[in-house]
N, C-alpha and C positions, 0 to 999 in steps of 0.2 A: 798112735802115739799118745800117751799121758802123760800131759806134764803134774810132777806132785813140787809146790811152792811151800815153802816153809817161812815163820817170818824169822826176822832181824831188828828187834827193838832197840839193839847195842850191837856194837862191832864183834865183841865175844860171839853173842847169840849165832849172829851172822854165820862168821866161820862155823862155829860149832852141827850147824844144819846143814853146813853145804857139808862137811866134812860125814855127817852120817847119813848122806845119799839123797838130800834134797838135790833136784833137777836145777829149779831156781831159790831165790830168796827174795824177797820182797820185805824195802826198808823205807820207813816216810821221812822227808825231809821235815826238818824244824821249821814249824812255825805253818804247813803246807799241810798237813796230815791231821787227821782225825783220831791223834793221840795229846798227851803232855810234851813239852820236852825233853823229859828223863825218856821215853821211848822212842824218841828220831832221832836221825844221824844230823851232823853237819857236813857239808861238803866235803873236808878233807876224808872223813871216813866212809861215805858214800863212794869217793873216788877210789882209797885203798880197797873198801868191800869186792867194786866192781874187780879192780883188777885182781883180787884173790880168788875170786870167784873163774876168771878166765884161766889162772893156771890150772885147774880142776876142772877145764870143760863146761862150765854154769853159768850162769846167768843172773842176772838182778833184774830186777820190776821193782822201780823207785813210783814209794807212794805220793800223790799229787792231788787227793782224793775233799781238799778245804774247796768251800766254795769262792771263789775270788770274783772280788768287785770289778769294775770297769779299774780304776786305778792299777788295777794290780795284775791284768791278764799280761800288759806286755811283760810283769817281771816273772810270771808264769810260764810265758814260751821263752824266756830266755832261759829259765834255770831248766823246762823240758828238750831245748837244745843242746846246751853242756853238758846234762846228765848224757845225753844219746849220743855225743862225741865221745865222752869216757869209755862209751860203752854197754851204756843200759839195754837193754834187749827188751822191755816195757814199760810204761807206767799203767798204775789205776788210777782213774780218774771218777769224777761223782758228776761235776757240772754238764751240763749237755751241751753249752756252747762250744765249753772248753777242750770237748770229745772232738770235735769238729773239728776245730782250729788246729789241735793237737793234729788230727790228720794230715791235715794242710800241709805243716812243716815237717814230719817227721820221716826218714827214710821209711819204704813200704815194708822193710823188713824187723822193724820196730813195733810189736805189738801193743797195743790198747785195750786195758781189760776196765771195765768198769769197777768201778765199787758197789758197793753194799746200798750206799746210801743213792742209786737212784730208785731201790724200791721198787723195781717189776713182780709182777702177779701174773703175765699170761704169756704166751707166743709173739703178738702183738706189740708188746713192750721193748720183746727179743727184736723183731725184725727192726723195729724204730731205732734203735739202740745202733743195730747193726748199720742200718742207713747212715748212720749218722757220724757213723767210723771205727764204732768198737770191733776190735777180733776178737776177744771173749764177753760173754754177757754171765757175769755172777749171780746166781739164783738165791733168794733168799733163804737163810734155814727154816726149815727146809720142806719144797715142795716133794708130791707123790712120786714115784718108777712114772707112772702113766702120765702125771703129768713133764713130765722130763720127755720122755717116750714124744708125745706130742709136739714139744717145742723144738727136739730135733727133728723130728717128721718135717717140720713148716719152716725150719733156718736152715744156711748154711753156717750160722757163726757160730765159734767156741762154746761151748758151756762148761761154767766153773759151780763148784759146790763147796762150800765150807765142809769141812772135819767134824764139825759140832752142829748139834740140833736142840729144840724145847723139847722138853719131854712132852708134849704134847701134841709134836709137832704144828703145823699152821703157817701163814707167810709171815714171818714175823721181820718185818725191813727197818733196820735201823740207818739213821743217816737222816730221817725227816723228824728227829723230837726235838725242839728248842726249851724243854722242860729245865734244863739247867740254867739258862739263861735268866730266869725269873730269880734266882736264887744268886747271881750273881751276874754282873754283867761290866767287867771292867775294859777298858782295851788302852791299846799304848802300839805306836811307833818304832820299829827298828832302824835301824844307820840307814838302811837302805828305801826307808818309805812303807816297808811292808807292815800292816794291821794286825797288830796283834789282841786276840778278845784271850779272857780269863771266862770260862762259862758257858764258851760256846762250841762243841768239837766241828761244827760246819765252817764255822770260820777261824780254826786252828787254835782252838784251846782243847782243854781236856774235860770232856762228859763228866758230871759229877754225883752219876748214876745216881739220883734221888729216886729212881722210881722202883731203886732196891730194898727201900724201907717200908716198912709195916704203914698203912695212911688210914685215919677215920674219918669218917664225913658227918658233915650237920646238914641237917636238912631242914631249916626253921628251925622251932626249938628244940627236936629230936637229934640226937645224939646217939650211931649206930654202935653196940659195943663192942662187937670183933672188928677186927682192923680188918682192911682189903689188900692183900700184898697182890702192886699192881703186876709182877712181870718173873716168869717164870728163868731159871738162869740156864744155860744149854750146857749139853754134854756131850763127850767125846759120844764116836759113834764108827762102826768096823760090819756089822753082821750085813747090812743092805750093800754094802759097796760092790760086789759084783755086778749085782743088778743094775746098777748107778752105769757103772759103766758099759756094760752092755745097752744101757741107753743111750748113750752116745757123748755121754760127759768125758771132758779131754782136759780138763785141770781140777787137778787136786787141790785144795786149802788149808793148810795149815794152823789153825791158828794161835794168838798167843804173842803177839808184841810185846805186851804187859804184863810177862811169865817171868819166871826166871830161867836164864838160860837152861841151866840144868834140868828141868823141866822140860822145856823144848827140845831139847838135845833129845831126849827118852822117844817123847812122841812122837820126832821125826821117823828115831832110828824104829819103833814097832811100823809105822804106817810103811816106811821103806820096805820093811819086812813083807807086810801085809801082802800089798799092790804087786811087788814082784810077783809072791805065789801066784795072788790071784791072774796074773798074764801070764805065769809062765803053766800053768796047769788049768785042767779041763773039771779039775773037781778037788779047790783048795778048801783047808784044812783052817776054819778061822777061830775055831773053837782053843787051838794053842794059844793064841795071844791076849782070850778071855780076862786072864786071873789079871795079867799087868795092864792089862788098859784097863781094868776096876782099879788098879792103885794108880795109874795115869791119874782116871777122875776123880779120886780120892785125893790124890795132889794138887789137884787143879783144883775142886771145893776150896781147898784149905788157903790155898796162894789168892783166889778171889774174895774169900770172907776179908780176908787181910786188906786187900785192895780196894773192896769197896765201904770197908770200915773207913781207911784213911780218905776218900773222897767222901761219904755222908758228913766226915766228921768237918770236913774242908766246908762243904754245903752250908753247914749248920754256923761254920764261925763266921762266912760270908752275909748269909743271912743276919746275921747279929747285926754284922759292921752295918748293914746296909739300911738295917732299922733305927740304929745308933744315929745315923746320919742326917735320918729326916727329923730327927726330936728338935 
């Protein structure tokens, strides 16, 4: 069995993925996730999601993925309990205590998949992970077939794989950069006590992807004159996925919170496409869905430049205020 999870940045989104054959959906709560708040639900739509979700057979995996203080764990399993009365059928999670804990209280039949951001590189990482209470362990974009191959040789737990890769490939683990934080670092209080940072996606702000601009460096009085663009941006990806799965990979990744629906909507409904073939035949045909998953990634270029324009440009007025302030 494969589960393919598609995300839910807005309630639109949501429907839109379960409705073009995503299995689950996966949506972060405010203020809790490793997004803005223009990308997570509040409670009341988390609530509607789940149960829209159940008239179509589906599932939600509410995101939980911020790292929380001592303060703020017990408002963590409160809101991982009420999710899982509504009806959650998972969360991801980043912290490792919180994996733990989360165990503790949650029905056995309520998965726990990690996030991105604890950053595994080997088997090791997996079984730790697993001990620890996860049923999925999320591999970063993206390790080898052989290395996959491996890691299910030595676990029994889940493996998930993102939809997208570097073109490079390499372990690239996001969730450990505090790079935004230097460039901003404000925080503030909601009704209910909980921490809100500007700056920080670890602690439920929104990443201000500085490390997608061009950077030059001094080195004494040298001055190098091409710039070093630190980080390569990932791409949809279809031709390996047999093999993926034949490795023993059993959730799919969607990604794209911070898409537009319509966009997500396309890319659920080809990968839907895809994974069926690929299960339902002994010698699928993945070369048909070549041309539109190039204008997939052609749309997703174009919807990122945009996105990470309006966060460098966020960076840059942060930084001002922030220099402004010490004069």
């Amino acid at each position: 069995m494969v589960m393919m999870m598609a995300p839910g940045g807005t309630p639109e989104m949501a429907r839109a993925v379960l409705d073009e054959g995503a299995d689950a959906v996966y949506v972060g709560v405010v203020g809790w996730s490793r997004r803005g708040a223009q990308d997570e639900l509040n409670d009341d739509e988390i609530r509607h999601t789940i149960d829209y979700a159940a008239t179509k057979g589906k599932e939600v995996r509410v995101v939980v993925n911020t790292l929380p203080s001592s303060t703020e764990i017990p408002m963590f399993l409160e809101h991982i309990q009420r999710y899982a009365s509504w009806g959650a059928r998972g969360f991801m999670i980043s912290d490792i205590g919180a994996i733990k804990l989360a165990r503790e209280i949650l029905p056995a039949d309520v998965e726990i998949h990690t996030s991105v951001g604890c950053g595994i590189t080997n088997y090791e990482d997996v079984k730790f992970l697993g001990d620890a209470g996860a049923d999925y362990v999320v591999l970063p974009y993206r390790l080898t077939v052989e290395e996959i191959r491996q890691i299910t040789s030595e676990n029994d737990v889940g493996i998930e794989v993102f939809l997208f890769k570097t073109p490079s490939g390499g372990k690239i683990c996001p969730g450990k950069c505090m790079m935004s934080s230097y460039f901003s670092f404000r925080r503030w209080l909601d009704a209910n006590g909980k921490d809100h940072f500007h700056g920080s996606a670890s602690r439920g702000g929104d990443c201000l992807r500085v490390c997608q601009t061009d950077w030059k460096f001094n080195i004494g009085q040298v001055e190098f004159d091409e710039p070093m663009t630190i980080k390569e941006n990932p791409a949809l990806w279809l031709e390996e996925l047999p093999e993926y799965l034949e490795a023993g990979v059993g959730c799919l990744k969607v990604p794209g919170r911070d898409r537009s629906p319509e966009l997500v909507r396309s890319i659920t409904r080809v990968y839907r496409q895809a994974v069926d073939q690929i299960l339902g035949s002994d010698n699928p045909n993945l070369a048909q869905y070549a041309q539109e998953l190039e204008t997939l990634r052609s749309r997703w270029r174009t919807e990122r430049s945009k996105r990470d324009n309006r966060l460098l440009t966020e960076a840059e007025k942060e930084s001002r205020r922030a220099m402004a302030a010490t004069l």
